[in-house]
N, C-alpha and C positions, 0 to 999 in steps of 0.2 A: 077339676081333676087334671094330674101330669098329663100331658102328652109326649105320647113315647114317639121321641125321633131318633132312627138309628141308622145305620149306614145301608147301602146297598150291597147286598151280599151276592160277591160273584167268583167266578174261579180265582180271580187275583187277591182279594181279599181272602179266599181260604188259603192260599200261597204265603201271604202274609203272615196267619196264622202257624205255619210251620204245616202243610197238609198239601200233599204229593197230588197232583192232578189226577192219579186214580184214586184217590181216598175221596177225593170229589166227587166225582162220578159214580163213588158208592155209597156216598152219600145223600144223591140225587134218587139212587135206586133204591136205598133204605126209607126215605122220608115221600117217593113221589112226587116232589119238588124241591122249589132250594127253600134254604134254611132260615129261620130269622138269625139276628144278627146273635144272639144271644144263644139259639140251638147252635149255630157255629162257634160258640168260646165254649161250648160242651163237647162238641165232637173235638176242637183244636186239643184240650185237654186230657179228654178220656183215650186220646186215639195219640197221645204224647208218646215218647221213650219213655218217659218216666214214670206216667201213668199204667199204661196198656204192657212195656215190656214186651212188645212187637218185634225186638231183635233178639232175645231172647230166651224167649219162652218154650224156642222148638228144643234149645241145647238144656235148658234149665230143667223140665220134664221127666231129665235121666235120671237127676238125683236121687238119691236112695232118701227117702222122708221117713222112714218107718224103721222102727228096732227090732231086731231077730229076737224077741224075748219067747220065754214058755210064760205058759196063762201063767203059774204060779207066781211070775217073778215082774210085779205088779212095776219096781223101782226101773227107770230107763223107757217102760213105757210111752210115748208118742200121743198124747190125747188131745192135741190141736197141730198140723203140719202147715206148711206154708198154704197161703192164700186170706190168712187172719190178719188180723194186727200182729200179732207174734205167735210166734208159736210156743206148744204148752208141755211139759215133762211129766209125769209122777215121778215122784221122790218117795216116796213110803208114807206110812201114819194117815193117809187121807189127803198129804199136799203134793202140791206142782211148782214147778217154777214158770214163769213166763217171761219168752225174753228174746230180742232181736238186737240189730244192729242195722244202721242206717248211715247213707251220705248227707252230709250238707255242706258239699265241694263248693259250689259256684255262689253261693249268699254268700260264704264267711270268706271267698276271697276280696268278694265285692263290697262288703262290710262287715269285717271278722269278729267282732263282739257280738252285734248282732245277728250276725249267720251261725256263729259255733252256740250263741244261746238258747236261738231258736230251734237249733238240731235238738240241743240235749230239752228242752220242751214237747219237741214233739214225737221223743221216742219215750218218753214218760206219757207223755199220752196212747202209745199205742199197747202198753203195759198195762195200764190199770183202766185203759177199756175194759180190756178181761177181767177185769175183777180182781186182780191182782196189786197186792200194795208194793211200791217201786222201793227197793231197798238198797240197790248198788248200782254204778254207773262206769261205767271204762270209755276212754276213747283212743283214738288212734288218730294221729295226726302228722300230715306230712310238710313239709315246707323245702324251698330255696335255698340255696346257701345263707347262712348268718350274716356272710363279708354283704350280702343285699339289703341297705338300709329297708327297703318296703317288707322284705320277711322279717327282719327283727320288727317292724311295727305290725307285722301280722301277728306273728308269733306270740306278739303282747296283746293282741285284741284277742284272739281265739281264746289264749288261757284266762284271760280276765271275762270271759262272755262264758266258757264253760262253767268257770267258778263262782262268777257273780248268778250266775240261773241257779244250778244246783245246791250253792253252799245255801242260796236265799228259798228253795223248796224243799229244803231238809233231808236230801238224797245223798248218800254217799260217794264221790267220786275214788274208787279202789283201786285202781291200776288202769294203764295205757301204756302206749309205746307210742315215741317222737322218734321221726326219719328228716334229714336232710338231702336233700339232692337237686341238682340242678333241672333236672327236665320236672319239676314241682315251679319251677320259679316261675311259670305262666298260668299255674294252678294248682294250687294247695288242694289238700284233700283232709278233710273234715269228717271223720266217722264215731258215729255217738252210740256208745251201747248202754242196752237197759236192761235188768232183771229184777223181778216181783214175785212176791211169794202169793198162793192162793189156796183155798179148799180143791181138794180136785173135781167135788162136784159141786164146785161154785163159778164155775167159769164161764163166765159170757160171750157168746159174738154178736160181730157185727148184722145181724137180719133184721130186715122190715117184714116180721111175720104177724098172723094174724090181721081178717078182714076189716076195717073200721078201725083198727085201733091209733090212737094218735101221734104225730111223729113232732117231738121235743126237740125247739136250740134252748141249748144251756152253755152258759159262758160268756166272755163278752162278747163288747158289741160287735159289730161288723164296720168293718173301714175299707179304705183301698189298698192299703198294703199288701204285696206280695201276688199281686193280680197278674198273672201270667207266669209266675215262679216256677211252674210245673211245664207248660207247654215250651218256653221258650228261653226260661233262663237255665233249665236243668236239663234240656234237650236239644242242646245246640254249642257248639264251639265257641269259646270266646274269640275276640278279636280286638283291634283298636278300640272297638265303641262301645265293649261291654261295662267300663263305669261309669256310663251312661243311665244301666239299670239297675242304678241303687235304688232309684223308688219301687224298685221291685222285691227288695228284700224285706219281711216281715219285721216287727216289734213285740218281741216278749215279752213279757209281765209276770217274772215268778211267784209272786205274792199271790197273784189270781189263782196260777198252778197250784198254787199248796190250796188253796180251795174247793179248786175244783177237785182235785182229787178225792178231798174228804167227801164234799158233795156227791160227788159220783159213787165213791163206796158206798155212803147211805144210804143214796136212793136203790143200790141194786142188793143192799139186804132188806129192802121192806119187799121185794121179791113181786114186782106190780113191773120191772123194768124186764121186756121182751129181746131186747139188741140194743145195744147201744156201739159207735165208733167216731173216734175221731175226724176233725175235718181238719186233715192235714195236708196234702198237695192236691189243689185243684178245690179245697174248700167245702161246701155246700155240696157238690154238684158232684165231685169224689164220694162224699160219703152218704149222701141218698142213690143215687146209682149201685154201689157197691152194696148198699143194705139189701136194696130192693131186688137185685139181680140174684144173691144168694137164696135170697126166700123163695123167689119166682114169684114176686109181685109187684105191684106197682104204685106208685104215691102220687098223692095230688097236695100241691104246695100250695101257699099266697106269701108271697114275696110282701109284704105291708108289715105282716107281724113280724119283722125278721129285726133283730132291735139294732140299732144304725149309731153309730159314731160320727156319720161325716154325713154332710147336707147332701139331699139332690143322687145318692145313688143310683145309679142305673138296674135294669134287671143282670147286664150283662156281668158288673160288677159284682153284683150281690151275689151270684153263682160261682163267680171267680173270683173272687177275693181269698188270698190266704192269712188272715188276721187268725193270731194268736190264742191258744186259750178257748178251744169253742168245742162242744158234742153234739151231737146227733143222737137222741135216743129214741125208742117205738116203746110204750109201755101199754099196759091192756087197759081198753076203754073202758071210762067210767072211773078209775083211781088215778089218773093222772096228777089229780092234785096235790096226791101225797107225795110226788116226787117234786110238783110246783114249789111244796113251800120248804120242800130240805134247799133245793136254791133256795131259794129268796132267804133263806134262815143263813145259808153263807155270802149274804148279799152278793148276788149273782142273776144274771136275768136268766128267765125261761121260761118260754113262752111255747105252746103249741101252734106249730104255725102250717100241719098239717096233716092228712091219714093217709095208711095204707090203703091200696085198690088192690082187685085182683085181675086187671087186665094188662098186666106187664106195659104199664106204660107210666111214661112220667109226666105227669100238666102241669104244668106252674102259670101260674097267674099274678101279674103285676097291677096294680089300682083296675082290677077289674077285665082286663085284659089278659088274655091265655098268650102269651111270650114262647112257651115251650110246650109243646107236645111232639112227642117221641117213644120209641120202643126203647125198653130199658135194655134188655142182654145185647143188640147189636151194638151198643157204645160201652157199654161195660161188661160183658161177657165172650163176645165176639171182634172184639176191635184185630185191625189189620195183624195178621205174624208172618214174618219172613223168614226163609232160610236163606241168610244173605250170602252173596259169593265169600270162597275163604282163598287165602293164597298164603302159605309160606311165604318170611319176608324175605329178599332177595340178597339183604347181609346177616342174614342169621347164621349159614356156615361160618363166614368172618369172627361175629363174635364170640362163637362157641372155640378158636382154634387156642390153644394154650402149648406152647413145647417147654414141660419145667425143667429139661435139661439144659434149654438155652436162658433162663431166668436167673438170672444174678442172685444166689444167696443172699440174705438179712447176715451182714457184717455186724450189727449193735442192738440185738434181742434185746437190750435194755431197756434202751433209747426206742425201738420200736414199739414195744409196751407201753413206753410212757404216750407216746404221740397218736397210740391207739387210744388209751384210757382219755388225752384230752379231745378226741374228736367229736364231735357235735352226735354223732349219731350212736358212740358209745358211752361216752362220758354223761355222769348223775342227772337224769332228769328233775331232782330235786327242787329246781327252782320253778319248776312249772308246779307238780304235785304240792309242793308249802301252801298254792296258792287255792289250793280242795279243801274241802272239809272231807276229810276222809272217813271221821269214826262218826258223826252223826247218826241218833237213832239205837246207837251203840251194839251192833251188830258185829263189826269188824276186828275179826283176830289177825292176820295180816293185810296191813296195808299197801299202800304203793312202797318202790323201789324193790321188791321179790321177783320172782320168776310168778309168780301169779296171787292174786288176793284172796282172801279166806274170808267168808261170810258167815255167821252165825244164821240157822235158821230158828224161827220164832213164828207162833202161832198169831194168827192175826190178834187174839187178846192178849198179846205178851209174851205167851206161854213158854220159856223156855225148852227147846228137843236135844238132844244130844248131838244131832246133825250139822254138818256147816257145808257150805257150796263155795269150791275153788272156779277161780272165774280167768282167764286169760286171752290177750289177743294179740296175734301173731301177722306177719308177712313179711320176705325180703323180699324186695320188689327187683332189685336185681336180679336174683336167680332166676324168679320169674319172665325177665324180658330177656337171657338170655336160654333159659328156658321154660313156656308157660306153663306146662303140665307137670314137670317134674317140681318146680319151685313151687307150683300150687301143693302138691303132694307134700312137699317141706313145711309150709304154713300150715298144714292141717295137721302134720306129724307135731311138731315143734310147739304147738298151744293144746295137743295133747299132752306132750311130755311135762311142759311147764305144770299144767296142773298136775299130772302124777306127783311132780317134786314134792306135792303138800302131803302127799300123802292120799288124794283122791283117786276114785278111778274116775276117768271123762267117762260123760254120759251123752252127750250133746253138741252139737255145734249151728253158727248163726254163720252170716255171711254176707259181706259189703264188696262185690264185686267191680273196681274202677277201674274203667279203659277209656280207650280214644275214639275215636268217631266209627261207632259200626258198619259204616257203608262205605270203610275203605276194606278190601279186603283182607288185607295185612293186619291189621285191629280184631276183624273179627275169626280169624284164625285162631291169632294170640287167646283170644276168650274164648273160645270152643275149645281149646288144648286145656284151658283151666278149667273150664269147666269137669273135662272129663277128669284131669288132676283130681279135682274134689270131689268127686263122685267117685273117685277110685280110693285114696284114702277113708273118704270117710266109711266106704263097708267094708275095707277090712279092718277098720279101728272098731267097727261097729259104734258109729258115733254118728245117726241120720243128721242130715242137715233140715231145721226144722221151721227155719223161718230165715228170710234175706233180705238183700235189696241189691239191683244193679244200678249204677251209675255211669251213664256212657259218654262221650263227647269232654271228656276230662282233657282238652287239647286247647291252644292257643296259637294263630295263626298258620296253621299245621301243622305243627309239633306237638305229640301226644305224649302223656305222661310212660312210665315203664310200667307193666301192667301189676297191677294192686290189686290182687285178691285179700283180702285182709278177712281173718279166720276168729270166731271168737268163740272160744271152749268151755262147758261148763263142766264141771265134776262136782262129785258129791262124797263127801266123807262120812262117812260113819258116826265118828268120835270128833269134835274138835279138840279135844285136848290132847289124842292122840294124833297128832302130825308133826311135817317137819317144816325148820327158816329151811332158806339158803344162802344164812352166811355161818360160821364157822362158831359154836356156841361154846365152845370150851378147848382148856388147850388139852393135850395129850391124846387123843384120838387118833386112830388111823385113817387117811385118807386112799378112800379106794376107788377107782376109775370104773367105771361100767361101760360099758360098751366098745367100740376100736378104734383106733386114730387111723385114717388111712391118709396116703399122700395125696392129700387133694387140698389146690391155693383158687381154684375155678370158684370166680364169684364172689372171692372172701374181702372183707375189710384191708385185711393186710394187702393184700395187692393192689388194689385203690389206692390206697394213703401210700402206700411205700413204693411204688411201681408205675403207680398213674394207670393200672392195667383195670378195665373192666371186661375181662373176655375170659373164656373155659364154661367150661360145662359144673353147673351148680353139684355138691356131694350128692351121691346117691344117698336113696332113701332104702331100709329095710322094712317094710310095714309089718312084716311079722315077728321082726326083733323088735320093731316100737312095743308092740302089743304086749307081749312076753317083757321087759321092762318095764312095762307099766305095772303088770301085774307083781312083780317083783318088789319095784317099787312100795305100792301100797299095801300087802304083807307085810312086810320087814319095818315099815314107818309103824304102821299098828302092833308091831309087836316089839317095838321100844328100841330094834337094832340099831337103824338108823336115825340119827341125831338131826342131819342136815343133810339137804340135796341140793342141788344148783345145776340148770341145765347145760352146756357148754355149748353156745350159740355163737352169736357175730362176735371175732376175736380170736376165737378159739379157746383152747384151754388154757394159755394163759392170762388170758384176761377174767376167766370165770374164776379163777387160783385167787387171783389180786379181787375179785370182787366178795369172795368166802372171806377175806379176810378185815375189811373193812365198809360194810354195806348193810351190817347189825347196826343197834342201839350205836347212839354216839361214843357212849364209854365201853366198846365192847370192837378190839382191833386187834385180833388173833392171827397169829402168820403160819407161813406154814415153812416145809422143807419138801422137796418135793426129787426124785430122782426116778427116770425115763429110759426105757432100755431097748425106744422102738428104732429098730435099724430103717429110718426112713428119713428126708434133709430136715433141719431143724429149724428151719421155719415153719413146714410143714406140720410138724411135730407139735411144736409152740401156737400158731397163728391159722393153721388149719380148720375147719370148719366142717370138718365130718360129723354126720348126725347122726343121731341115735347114741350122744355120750348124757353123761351127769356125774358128778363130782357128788360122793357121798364122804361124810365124816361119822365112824364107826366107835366104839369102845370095845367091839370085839370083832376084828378084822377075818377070822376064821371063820365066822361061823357065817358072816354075812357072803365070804366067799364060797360057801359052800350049800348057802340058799342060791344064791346067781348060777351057779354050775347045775343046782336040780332044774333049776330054773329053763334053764341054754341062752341065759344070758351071759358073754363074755366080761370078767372082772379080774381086778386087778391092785393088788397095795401098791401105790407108787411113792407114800410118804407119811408125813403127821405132822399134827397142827401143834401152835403154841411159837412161841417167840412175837418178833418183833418188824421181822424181816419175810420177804417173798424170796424164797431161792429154788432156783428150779435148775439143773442141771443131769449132763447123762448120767447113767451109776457107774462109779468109779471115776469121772472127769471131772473137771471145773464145771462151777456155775454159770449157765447161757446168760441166766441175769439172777441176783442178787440184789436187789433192793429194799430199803426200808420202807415200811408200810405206809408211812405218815407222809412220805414223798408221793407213793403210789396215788394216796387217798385227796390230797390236795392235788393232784393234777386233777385226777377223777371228777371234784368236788366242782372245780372253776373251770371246765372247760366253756361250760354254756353262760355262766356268770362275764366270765372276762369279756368275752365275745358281745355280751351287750351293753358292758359297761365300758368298752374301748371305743363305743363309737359317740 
């Protein structure tokens, strides 16, 4: 027999682990002595940021989880809220959506193919845990400047790790948003989002319920990889010596994935499977903790049966290890083996390697040897929470100060346009999104390059519904750092609007919360102000937030990223054939403005690139003209009025103008004429970024403005589509710019191309 040799476990050793000398000391008081060495890589874990959410869970609490619905109005409903793997919708007919969004910041800097693949793996695993079959995928991703050899070679690992996982497990990747910015150049941000369709009383969680019953690994084997991923590389700042810890980043297997998902479906329609969850950060020891602690009971393991990849494991390992591709499931005693041999039939190991108890506690045993004995809720239902000090930062007056009277005019609205369309953070994602399988499964009516994607929904045996689900994800991180709450407020307005554009109403929103170290108190201001930001939009959008994730310590050598709430919206449509593009589908139509241009350059693109300025205060938000918009909106798309919507975001409206007109089908390059009669400066006018607008294209311009008027949404004809050219100028004046489309469309096209092929 092994003998277990392990280290000596003492307060510096738990220090090591990332564990505050009172979390020791409560750990002394929790267990009546000290720990083994392997109880300590479960508390260093469970009692993580990233595990426990110890920084914020006092601010997270507030959020509104639940929908104001009447019983009758079954659609919008809330039937899994945060604390699941994802959280769950009703949609109508009997189905739900399920769907989150998740970080995996610090792997895919450390090794970006395999960090950004391993994200979109393990947010498909937390999807069809529930029961749900994973049908579309978004991400959001931030990076460094391009002029930075190491981001253009991130940039091509993340997209090549996104698409080589997903296109290789048959999941759609339908839209994202790519940012550039310098305070990213010490740490990218990696956020992978998932959604599944399911029965709605087919859905599973994760509980270790029921006395005796047996507790299922299924998937592969277990290695060392990604052993402390959770504690220490996702809950802590990088520095000099963090690529160091690339043997800390996991290894994906999307071949396996596409297995196991079938596998998992199976076994949880022969209806013998009690809970099942993934073992995603912190591995083993995440996902028996978290079963057991929801049920209120307790498991007893043996570490022997646990099927092993790599010689000589340890217990500590085997607990903590993040290897790819693995479940946890509790099914009822006595038929387990009907779910043994749907593995084994997708050749896949699974083995029971242990039962539920009902003494709230966890044993584990290694060759005979009991390693871990502990209470289950004090490490995973009561781990440490703080309300940590907050402090306004001390130059946030600074960078809110803007005087646009002393601001130099935009001399060349041409030439500004064009140098907006080539910028890295406006110009065609195209070359990332070529590199998705986008229509896979064949579900998707629009794809990436929209103001948001269109999903078909479809019964798990095929069946086509009449329904499709708009999906979008949003955040200017600017506006956000220089202000948190309002620019949250913007992210959650702005991926509702995108999906209205389709014609949807939003129903729901997810949430990847990225900041800098929370125990500075300047950081955790910034996130407490976003928090309330999100929690303030999302009730009066009435859109609960229903499932999340925080990411903290997004920092390198002290310098923290800008704060990244990044917002991910679902809607759902009625009709998919009734909606709308957002590029310009035919010529001759009227182009009518919704919503108000106000003089506001705080925050915007245009003043970045043209002014070197990042400072003002980000546009106000109306949430109750969002609302009334939206609703507008999705009327008038279902009643055939409007043709095309487009939201008018980073740019302003003239770059949304130039994007209606070339961002359709390749042979489909509509222009427009455009004439403006707001008495306000004309960059403003142009390059402005006030919210709450959209660009619609009309066949009957009266009537749609006289739906927005019942409405009290403000609108407006400012033009009409058709030619060959962009001309936008005052009425009655010359053209501010005048350009042909195919100049517009080839800056647009190569901004992000040139930029990697120059170096």
């Amino acid at each position: 027999m092994t003998q277990l040799r392990e280290p000596q476990v003492d307060r510096a050793l738990a220090r090591e682990h990332g564990l505050t000398d009172a979390e020791w000391e409560r750990i002394l008081e929790i267990l009546g002595r000290a720990p083994t060495f392997s109880e300590l890589g479960i508390f260093s874990v469970m009692w993580s940021e990233h595990c426990s959410y110890k920084s914020s869970r006092v601010h997270l609490k507030t959020l509104p989880t639940t929908a104001a619905r009447q019983p009758s109005e079954v659609i919008g409903t809330v039937l899994v809220g945060p604390g699941e793997g994802a959280g769950a919708v009703a949609i109508g007919d009997g189905l739900a959506v399920i769907f989150k969004i998740e970080s995996h910041n610090h792997p895919s800097f450390i090794e970006p193919t395999q960090g950004a693949a391993t994200g979109v793996g393990g947010i498909l695993r937390d999807v069809f845990s529930m029961g749900a079959r994973p049908i579309a995928s978004l991400n959001s991703l931030r990076f460094g400047p391009l002029e930075d050899p190491k981001h253009r070679m991130l940039l091509r690992g993340v997209v090549h790790g996104i698409g080589g996982y997903g296109n290789s497990v048959g999941v759609a990747t339908v839209g994202g948003e790519t940012s550039f910015h310098e305070c990213y150049r010490g740490n990218i941000l990696v956020n992978a989002f998932n959604l599944g369709l399911v029965e709605a009383d087919k859905i599973f969680l994760g509980q270790a319920t029921g006395l005796g019953n047996p507790v299922i690994y299924a998937g592969s084997k277990t290695g060392r990889d990604g052993i402390h991923g959770a504690s220490l590389l996702a809950s802590a700042e990088f520095d000099d010596e963090s690529s160091a810890k690339r043997p800390t980043v996991q290894v994906g297997d999307p071949f396996t994935e596409k297995c196991l998902i079938e596998a998992c479906l199976a076994a949880m329609r022969t209806g013998v499977v009690v809970g099942i969850q993934d073992m995603g950060a912190a591995g083993l020891t995440c996902s028996s903790f978290e079963m057991a602690s929801r049920a209120g009971t307790g498991i007893e393991m043996d570490l022997d049966r646990v099927p092993q990849r790599a010689a000589n494991l340890s217990p500590y390992e085997l607990l903590l290890s993040e290897s790819q591709e693995r479940m946890l499931l509790v099914t009822r005693a006595g038929e387990e083996q009907r779910v043994l041999d749907i593995f084994a039939d997708w050749d896949l190991d699974a083995v029971v390697v242990g039962r539920v108890t009902s003494d709230g506690r966890m044993r584990v045993r290694w060759h005979g040897e009991t390693v871990v004995d502990i209470p289950v809720d004090p490490v995973a239902a009561n781990a440490p929470c703080y309300d940590r000090p907050r402090q306004v930062p001390a130059d946030l007056g600074e960078r809110q100060k803007l005087d646009l009277a002393s601001l130099e005019p935009e001399s060349d609205p041409a030439g500004a346009l064009l140098a907006l369309l080539d910028s890295p953070n406006l110009a065609s994602k195209a070359w990332i999104w070529r590199q998705y399988d986008s229509f896979v499964q064949g579900n998707t009516v629009i794809g990436p390059g929209g103001d948001a994607a269109l999903v078909r929904v479809k019964r798990e045996d095929g069946t086509p519904t009449r329904k499709a689900l708009a999906l979008s994800v949003d955040c200017n991180p600017r506006w956000c750092w220089l202000d948190p709450h309002a620019g949250t407020v913007a992210a959650v307005a702005e991926a509702a609007r995108n999906v209205a554009c389709t014609g949807a109403r939003p129903l729901a929103l997810t949430n990847c919360l990225n900041f800098g170290n929370p125990e500075k108190p300047e950081i955790m201001w910034e996130f407490a102000e976003s928090v309330r930001g999100l929690g303030d939009a999302a009730a009066a959008l009435g859109t609960p937030v229903v499932s999340g994730n925080v990411s903290f310590y997004n920092e390198t050598s002290g310098r923290a990223i800008f704060p990244t709430p990044t917002v991910a919206m679902v809607g759902l449509l009625d009709d998919f054939q009734r909606h709308a593009v957002s590029h310009f589908a035919e010529s001759g139509l009227a182009v009518v403005l919704l919503g108000e241009t106000r003089e506001e350059l705080g925050g915007s693109e245009w003043l970045a690139l043209r002014r070197d300025l990042e400072a003002g205060l980000p546009p106000a938000v109306d949430l109750a003209h969002e609302k009334r918009l939206h609703g507008l909106l999705a009327d008038t798309i279902a009643a055939g009025l409007v043709r095309s919507a487009h939201d008018v975001g980073s740019g302003g409206l003239a770059v949304a103008l130039a994007e209606c007109g070339f961002t359709g089908p390749a042979d489909l390059r509509i222009g427009c004429r455009v004439a403006l009669a707001d008495a306000i400066r004309a960059d403003a006018l142009l390059f402005g970024e006030s919210t709450g607008r959209v660009v619609v294209a009309t066949a009957d311009a009266d009537a749609l403005l006289a739906r927005a008027a019942a409405a009290g949404v403000p609108a407006r004809a400012i033009g009409a589509t058709g030619g060959d050219r962009l001309v936008i100028g005052p009425a009655g004046g010359a053209a501010w710019i005048d350009v042909e489309l195919a100049t517009l469309q080839a800056t647009f096209a190569r901004g992000i191309p040139r930029r990697l092929e120059s170096a």
